[in-house]
Steps between C-alpha positions, in 0.01 A plus 500: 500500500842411574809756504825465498792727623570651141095617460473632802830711481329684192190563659695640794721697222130599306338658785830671626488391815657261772786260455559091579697479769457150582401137356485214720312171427258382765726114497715782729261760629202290628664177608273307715723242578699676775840554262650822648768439240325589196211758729867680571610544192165703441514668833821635437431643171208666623664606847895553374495565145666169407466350171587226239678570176283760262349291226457195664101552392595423153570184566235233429321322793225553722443852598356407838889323567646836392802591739514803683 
């Protein structure tokens, strides 16, 4: 079954536990074609803390191109 941010923030919320501290698509996290640019932009969230604008989720598109 396919999530998406929203359903799995409630079940989070539900079971009282935990928190999202991250989305990244896999076009950025699991590049295979040797593009530091875009596997940098997902190291450095994970690493520094660094992030896009909040809310960028909402916009439509392909979760798996979803900015860091």
């Amino acid at each position: 079954m396919r999530k998406n941010a929203g359903d799995i923030r409630s079940q989070i919320c539900r079971a009282g536990q935990g928190r999202i501290a991250s989305l990244i698509g896999r076009y950025y996290a699991m590049d295979r074609d040797n593009r530091w640019d875009r596997v940098e932009q997902a190291y450095d969230l994970l690493t520094l803390g660094q992030r896009r604008i909040p809310g960028r989720y909402r916009r439509r598109g392909s979760a798996g191109r979803l900015r860091p």
